[in-house]
C-alpha positions as CSV (number, residue, x, y, z in Angstrom):
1,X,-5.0,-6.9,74.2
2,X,-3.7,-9.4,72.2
3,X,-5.5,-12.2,69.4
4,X,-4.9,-14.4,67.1
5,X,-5.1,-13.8,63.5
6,X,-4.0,-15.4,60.1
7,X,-0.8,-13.5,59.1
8,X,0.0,-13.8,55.2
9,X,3.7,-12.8,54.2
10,X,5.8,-12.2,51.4
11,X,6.7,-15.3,49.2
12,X,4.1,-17.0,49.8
13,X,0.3,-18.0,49.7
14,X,-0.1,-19.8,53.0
15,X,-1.3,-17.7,56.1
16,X,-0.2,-18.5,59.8
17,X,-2.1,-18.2,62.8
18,X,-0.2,-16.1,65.0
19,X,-0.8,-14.2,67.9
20,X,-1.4,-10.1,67.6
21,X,-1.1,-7.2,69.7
22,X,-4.2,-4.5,69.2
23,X,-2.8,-1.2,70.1
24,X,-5.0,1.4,70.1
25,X,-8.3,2.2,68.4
26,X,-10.0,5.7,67.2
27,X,-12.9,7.0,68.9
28,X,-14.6,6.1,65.6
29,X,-13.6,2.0,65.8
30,X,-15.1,-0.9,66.8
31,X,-13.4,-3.9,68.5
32,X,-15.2,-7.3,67.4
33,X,-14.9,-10.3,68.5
34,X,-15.1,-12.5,65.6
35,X,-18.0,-15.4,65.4
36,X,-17.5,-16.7,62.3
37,X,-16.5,-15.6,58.1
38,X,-17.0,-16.6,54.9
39,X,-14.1,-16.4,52.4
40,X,-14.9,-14.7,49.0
41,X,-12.8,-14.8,46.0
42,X,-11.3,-11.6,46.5
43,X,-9.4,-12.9,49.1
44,X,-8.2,-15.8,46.5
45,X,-7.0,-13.0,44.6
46,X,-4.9,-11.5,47.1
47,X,-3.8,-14.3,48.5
48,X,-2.5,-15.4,44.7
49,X,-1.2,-12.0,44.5
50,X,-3.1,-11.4,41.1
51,X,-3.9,-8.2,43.0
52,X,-0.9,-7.1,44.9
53,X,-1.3,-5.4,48.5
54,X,1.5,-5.0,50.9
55,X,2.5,-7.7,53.9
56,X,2.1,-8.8,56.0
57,X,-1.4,-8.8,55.9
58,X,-4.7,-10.6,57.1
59,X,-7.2,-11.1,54.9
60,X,-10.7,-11.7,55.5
61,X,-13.9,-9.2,54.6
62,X,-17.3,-11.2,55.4
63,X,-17.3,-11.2,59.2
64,X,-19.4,-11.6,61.7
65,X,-19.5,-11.2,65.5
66,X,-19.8,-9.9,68.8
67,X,-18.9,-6.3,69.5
68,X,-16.8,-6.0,72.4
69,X,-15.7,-2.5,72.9
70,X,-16.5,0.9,70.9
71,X,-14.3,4.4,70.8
72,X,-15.7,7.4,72.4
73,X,-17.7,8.9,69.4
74,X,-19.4,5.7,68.6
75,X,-23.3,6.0,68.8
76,X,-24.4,3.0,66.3
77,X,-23.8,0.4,68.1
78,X,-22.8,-1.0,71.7
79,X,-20.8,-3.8,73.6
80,X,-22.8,-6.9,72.9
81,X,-25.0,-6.3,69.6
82,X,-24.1,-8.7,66.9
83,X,-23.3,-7.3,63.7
84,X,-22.3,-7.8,60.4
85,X,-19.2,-6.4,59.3
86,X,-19.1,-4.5,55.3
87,X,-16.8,-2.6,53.4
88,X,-16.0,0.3,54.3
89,X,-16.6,4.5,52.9
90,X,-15.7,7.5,53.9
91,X,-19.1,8.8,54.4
92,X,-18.4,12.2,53.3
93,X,-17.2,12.3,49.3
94,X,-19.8,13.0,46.8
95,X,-21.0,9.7,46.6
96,X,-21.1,8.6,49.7
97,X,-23.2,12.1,50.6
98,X,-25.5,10.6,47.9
99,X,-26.0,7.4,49.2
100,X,-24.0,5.5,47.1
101,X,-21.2,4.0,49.4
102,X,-19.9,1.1,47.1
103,X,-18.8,3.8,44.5
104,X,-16.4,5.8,47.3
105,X,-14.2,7.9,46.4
106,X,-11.6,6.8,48.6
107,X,-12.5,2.9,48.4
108,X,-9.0,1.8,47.3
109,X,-7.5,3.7,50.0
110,X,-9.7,2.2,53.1
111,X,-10.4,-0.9,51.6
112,X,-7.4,-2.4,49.6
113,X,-4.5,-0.9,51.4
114,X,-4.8,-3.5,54.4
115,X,-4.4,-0.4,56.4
116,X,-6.2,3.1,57.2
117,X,-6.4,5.8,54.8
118,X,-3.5,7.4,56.4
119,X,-1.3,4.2,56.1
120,X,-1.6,3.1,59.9
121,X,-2.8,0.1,61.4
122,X,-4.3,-0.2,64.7
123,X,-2.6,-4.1,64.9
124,X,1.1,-5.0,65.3
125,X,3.3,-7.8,66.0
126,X,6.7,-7.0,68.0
127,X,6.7,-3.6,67.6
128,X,5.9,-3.8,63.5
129,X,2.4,-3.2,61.9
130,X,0.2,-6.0,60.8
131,X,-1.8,-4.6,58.0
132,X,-5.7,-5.6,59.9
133,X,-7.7,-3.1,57.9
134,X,-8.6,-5.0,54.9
135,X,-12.2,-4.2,53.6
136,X,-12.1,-2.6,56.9
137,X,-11.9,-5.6,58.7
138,X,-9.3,-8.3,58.4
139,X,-11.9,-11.0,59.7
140,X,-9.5,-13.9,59.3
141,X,-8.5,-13.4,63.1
142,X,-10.4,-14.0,66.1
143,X,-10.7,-10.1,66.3
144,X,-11.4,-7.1,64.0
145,X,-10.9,-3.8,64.2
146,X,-13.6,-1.9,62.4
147,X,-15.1,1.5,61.9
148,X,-18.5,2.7,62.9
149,X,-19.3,3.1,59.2
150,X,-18.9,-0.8,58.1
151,X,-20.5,-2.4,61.2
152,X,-24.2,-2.9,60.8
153,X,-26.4,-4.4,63.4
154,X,-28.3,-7.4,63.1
155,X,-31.3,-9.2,65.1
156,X,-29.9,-11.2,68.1
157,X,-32.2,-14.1,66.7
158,X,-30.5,-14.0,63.8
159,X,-28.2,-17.1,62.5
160,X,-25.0,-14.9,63.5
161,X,-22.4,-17.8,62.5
162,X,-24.1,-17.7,58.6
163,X,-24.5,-14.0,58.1
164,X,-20.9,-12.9,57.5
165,X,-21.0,-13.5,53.4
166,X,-23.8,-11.3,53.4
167,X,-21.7,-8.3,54.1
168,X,-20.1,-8.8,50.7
169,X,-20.8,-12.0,47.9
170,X,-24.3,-11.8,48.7
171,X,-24.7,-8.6,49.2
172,X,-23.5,-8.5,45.5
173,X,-25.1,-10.7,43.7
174,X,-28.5,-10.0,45.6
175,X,-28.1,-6.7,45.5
176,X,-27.7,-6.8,41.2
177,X,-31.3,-8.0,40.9
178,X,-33.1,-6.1,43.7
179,X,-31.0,-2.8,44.2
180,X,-30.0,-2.4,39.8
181,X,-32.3,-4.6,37.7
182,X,-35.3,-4.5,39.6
183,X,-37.4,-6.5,38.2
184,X,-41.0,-7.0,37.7
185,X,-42.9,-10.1,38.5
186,X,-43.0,-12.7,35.6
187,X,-39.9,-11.0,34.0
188,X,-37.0,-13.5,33.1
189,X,-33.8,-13.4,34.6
190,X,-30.4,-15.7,33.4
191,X,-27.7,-15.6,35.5
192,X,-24.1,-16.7,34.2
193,X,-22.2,-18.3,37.2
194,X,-23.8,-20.6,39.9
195,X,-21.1,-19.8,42.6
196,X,-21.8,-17.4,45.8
197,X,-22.8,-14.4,43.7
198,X,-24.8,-15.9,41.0
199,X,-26.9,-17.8,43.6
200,X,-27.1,-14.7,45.8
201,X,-28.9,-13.6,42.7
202,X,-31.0,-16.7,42.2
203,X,-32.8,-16.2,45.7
204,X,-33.6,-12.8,44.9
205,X,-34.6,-13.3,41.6
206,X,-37.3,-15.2,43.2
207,X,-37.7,-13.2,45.5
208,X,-38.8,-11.1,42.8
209,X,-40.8,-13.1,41.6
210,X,-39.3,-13.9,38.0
211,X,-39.9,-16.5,35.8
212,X,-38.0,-18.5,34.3
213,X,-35.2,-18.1,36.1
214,X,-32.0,-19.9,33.9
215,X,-28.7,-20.6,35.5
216,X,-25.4,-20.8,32.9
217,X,-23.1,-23.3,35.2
218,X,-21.1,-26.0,33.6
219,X,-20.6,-27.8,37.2
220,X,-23.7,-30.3,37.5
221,X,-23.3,-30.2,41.7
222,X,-23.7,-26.1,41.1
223,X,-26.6,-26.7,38.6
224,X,-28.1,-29.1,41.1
225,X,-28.0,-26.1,44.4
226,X,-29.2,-23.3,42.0
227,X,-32.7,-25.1,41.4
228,X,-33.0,-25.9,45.1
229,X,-32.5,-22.0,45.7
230,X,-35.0,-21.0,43.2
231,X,-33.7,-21.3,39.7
232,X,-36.7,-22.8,37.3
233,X,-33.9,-24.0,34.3
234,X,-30.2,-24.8,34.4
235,X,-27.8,-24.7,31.0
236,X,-24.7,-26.5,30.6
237,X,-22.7,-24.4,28.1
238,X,-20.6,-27.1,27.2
239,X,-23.8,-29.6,26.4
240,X,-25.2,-26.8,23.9
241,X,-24.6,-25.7,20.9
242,X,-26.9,-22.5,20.0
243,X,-26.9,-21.4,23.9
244,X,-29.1,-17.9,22.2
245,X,-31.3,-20.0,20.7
246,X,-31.8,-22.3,24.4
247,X,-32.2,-18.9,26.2
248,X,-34.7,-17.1,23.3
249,X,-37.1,-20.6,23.2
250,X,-37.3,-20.6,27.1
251,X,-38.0,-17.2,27.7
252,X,-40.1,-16.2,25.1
253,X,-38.1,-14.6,22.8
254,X,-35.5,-13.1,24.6
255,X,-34.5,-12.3,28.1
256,X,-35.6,-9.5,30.3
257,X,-33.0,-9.7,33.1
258,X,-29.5,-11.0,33.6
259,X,-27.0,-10.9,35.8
260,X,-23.6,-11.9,34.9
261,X,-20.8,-13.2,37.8
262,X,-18.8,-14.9,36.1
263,X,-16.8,-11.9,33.4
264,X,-16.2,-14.1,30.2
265,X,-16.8,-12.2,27.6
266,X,-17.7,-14.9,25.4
267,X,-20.4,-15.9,27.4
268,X,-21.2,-12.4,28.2
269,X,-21.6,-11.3,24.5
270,X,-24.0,-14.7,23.8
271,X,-26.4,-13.5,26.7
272,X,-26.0,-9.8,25.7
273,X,-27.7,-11.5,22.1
274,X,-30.2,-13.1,24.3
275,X,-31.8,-10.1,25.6
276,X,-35.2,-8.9,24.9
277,X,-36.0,-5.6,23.7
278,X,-35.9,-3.5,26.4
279,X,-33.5,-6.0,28.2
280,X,-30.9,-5.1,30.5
281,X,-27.9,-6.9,32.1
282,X,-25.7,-6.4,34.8
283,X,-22.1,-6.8,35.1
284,X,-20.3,-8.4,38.2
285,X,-17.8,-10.7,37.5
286,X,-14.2,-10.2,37.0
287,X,-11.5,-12.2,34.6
288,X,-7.7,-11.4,33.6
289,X,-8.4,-11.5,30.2
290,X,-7.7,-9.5,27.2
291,X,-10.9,-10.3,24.9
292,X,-13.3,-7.9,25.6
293,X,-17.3,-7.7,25.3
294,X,-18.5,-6.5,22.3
295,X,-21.7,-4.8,21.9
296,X,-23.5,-3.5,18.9
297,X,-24.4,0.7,19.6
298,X,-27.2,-0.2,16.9
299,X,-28.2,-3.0,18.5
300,X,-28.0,-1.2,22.4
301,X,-29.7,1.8,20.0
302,X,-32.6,0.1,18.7
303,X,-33.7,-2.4,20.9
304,X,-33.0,-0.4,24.3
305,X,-30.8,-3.0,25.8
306,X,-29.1,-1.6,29.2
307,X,-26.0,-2.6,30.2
308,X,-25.2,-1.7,34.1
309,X,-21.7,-2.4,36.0
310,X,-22.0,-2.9,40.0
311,X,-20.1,-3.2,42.5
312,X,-21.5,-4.7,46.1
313,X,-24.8,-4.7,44.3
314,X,-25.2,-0.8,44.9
315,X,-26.0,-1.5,48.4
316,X,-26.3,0.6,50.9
317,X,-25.4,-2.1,53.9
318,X,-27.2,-0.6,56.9
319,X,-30.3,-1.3,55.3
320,X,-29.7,-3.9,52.6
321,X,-28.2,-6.3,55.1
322,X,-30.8,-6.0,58.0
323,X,-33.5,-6.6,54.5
324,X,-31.6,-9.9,53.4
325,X,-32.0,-10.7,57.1
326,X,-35.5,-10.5,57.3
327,X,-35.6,-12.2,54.1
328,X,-33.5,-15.0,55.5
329,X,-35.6,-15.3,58.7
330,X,-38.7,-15.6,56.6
331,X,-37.3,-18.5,54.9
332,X,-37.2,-17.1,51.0
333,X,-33.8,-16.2,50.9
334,X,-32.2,-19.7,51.6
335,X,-28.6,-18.5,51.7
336,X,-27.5,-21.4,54.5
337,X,-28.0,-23.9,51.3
338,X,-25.1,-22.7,49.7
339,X,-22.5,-23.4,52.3
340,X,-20.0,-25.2,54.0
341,X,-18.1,-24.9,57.5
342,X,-14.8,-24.8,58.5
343,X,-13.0,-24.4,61.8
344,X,-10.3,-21.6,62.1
345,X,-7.5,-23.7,61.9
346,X,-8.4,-25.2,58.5
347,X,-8.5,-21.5,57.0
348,X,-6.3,-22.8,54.4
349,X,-8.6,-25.6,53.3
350,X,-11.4,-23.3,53.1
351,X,-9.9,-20.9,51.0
352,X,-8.3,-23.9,48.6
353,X,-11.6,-25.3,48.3
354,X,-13.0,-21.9,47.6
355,X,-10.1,-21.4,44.6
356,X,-10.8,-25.0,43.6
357,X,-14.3,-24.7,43.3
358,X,-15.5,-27.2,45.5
359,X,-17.2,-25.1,47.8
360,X,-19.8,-22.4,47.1
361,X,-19.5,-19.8,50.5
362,X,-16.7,-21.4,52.9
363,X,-17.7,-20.2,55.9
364,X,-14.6,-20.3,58.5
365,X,-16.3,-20.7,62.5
366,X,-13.8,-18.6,64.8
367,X,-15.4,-18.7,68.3
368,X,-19.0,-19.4,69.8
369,X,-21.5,-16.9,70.4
């Protein structure tokens, strides 16, 4: 068959939409027909080539669709469920045996190679392979070939066009407060970062039940979303100058939780000063930077501060997505608050407004339902 899909190529950051062929799948693949994506800003990063995979590529890793036809061994799902499509694992290293999927041993290989672990790709274009398997998806395309592993079922009466960024930046940032920090009811949490992640962690914060919940977010329209998703306090760190002292005075004495998604050290290391005894913060975000986090072992030593690192929010996504679902359905995980829509053929203005800032969770529509 063939589809259309955005094609990025050397020299240059700008994708075209260009017509595919699919030629074969595994009896372990799933053939979706793509509903709609959201763009995260790993894709930013590739796309930039901060982080440098081979093209020609399609990018794209928070889909959502239609499932249209399935190889012979797969049992999970069937022509016509909607799903969610994930990142991928192997499903039979150490980790993955131990429920721990996000932490893969063979996670670069399957989901940052833009092609299958043994350097094929089930997609070409005249004869020459398209690299389609990024994140085990590719879901800038009106198709996407996936693997039974990263394609998890959703309700039917499920939202399907908004549910794509939950295989990924919500995932993460949700996944930080409910699947690592775990809070307790009336605990505070701060987060650092108002954009897809850091309000992922918001809602579940509340979800939680914490209190206060302080957002660290220079950008007033970001400020303004995070306390319509369930933030109690926003901080401007430019408007203050003893940000420890704001965070000890609203919380307390110091802060129970916090989620960073952001990854400026500087900002890091002033929260890390924040924290309570007994206070633990998790680390998401991501900077090219030299200047590191500095923590004091006599400080980690005597007050019992834990300091986690995640990736995906430790999720396992069969479970965790189908939860944030639910959570979704029942109107206390607001996550259609932080978005904005695109069609397919202004892919490029989603993901510039994405780099720029100006949108939270672009979320690109490919085709109806």
């Amino acid at each position: 068959m063939e589809f259309k899909a955005a094609i990025l190529r050397d020299n240059t950051i700008t994708s075209s939409i260009e017509n595919v062929t699919l030629k074969n799948i595994r009896d372990d693949e799933v053939v979706v027909r793509l509903v709609a994506t959201g763009v995260c800003h790993s894709d930013i990063t590739v796309r930039e080539n901060k982080f440098p995979i081979p093209r020609p590529l399609v990018l794209g890793h928070e889909g959502s669709g239609v499932v249209e036809r399935v190889g012979s061994k797969v049992t999970k799902v069937s022509p016509g469920d909607h799903v969610v499509l994930s990142f991928l694992s192997c499903g039979h290293c150490g980790n993955c045996e131990h429920d721990e999927p996000a932490y893969c041993m063979n996670f670069a290989a399957i989901n940052t190679s833009g092609l299958r672990a043994d350097g094929t790709s089930a997609v070409e274009q005249n004869g020459q392979p398209i690299g389609a398997h990024f994140f085990g998806q590719s879901s800038f395309a009106t198709h996407s070939v996936a693997n039974e592993r990263n394609v998890v079922k959703v309700a039917k009466d499920a939202p399907l066009e908004l549910l794509g960024p939950l295989g990924c930046g919500v995932q993460t940032g949700a996944g930080a407060v409910l699947n690592v920090l775990k809070p307790r009811p009336g605990q505070s949490m701060v987060v650092i970062g108002a954009g897809g992640v850091g309000l992922s962690g918001v809602m579940a914060a509340a979800v939680s039940g914490c209190n206060p919940i302080i957002v660290i977010e220079p950008n007033e329209k970001r400020r303004k979303v995070a306390l319509e998703v369930g933030a109690t306090h926003t901080i401007d760190p430019f408007a203050t100058e003893d940000l420890v002292g704001d965070l000890q005075k609203l919380t307390n004495g110091g802060v129970d939780c916090a989620l960073d998604a952001v990854g400026i050290p500087k900002m890091i290391n002033l929260v890390v000063s924040a924290l309570a005894i007994r206070g633990q913060i998790v680390l998401e975000g991501i900077q090219v930077t030299e200047e590191k986090v500095q923590i004091s072992a006599m400080e980690m030593s005597g007050k019992g501060i834990r300091i986690h690192g995640s990736t995906e929010g430790d999720a396992v996504p069969d479970t965790f997505i189908p939860h944030l679902v639910d959570l979704h359905m029942q109107g206390r995980f607001p996550v259609d608050k932080l978005v904005d829509y695109y069609a397919f053929e202004d892919l490029e203005k989603a993901l510039d407004d994405q780099a720029a800032g100006v949108s939270i969770k672009p979320i690109v529509r490919i085709s109806p339902i």
